[in-house]
C-alpha positions as CSV (number, residue, x, y, z in Angstrom):
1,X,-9.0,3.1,3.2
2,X,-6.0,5.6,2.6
3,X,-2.3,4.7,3.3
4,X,-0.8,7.0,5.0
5,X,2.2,7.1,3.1
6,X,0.6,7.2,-0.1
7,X,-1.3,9.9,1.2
8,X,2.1,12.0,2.5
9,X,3.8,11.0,-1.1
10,X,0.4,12.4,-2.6
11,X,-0.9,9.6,-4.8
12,X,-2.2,6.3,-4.8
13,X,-0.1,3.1,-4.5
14,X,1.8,2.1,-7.6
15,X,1.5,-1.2,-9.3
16,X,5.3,-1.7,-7.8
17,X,3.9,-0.4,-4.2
18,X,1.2,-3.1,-4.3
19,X,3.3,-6.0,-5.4
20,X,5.6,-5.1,-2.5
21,X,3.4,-5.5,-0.4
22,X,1.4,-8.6,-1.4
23,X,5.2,-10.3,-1.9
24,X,5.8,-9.3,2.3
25,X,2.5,-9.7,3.0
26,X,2.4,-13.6,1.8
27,X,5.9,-14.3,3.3
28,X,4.7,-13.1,6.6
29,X,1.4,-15.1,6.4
30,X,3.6,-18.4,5.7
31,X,5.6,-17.2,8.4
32,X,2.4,-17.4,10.9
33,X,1.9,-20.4,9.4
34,X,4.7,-22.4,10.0
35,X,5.4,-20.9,13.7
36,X,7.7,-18.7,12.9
37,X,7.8,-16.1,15.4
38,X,10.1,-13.1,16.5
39,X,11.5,-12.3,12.8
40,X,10.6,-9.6,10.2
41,X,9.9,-9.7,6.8
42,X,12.7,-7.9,4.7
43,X,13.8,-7.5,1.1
44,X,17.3,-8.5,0.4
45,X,18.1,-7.5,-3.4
46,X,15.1,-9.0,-5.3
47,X,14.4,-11.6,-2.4
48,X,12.0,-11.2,0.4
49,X,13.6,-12.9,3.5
50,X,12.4,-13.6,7.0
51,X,15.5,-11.6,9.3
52,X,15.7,-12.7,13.1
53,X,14.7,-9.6,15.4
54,X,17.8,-10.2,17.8
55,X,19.5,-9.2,14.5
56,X,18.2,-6.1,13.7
57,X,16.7,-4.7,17.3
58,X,18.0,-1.8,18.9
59,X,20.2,-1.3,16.1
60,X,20.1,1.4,13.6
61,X,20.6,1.7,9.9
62,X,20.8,5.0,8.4
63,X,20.8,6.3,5.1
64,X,24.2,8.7,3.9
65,X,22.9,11.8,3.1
66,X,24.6,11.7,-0.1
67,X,22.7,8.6,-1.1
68,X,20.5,9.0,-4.6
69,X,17.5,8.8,-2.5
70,X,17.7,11.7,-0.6
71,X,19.3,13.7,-3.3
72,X,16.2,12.8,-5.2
73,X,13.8,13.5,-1.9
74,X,15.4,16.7,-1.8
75,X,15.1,18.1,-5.5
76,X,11.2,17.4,-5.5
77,X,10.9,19.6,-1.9
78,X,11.5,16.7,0.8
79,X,12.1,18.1,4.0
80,X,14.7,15.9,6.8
81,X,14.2,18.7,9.3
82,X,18.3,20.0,8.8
């Protein structure tokens, strides 16, 4: 199987990538679990944390273009479309 977005980055999920996941993964599993419905997984500083939808749908967070990560993005050839 090949993740997409390991595929577009151009490499195969890193140790960190795979811990991410398993960490989400699990909390979403207990979530099931327990009944807990309409929420999504997120990570809050070095806590994964089960967010209400209501609080996050229809709403948008952005990135400033003059945050580290897109400076990064954009010295190794990233492309936003501007």
């Amino acid at each position: 199987m090949t993740a997409l977005g390991h595929l577009q980055r151009g490499g195969v999920p890193s140790p960190t990538d795979r811990l991410l996941a398993t960490r989400l993964g699990t909390l979403c599993a207990e979530a099931i679990d327990k009944g807990k419905y309409g929420v999504m997984v997120a990570v809050r500083g070095q806590k994964c944390t089960l967010v209400p939808l209501e609080k996050v749908a229809g709403r948008r967070k952005t990135v400033p273009l003059d945050h580290a990560w897109i400076r990064s993005a954009r010295l190794v050839g990233t492309c936003f479309g501007d």
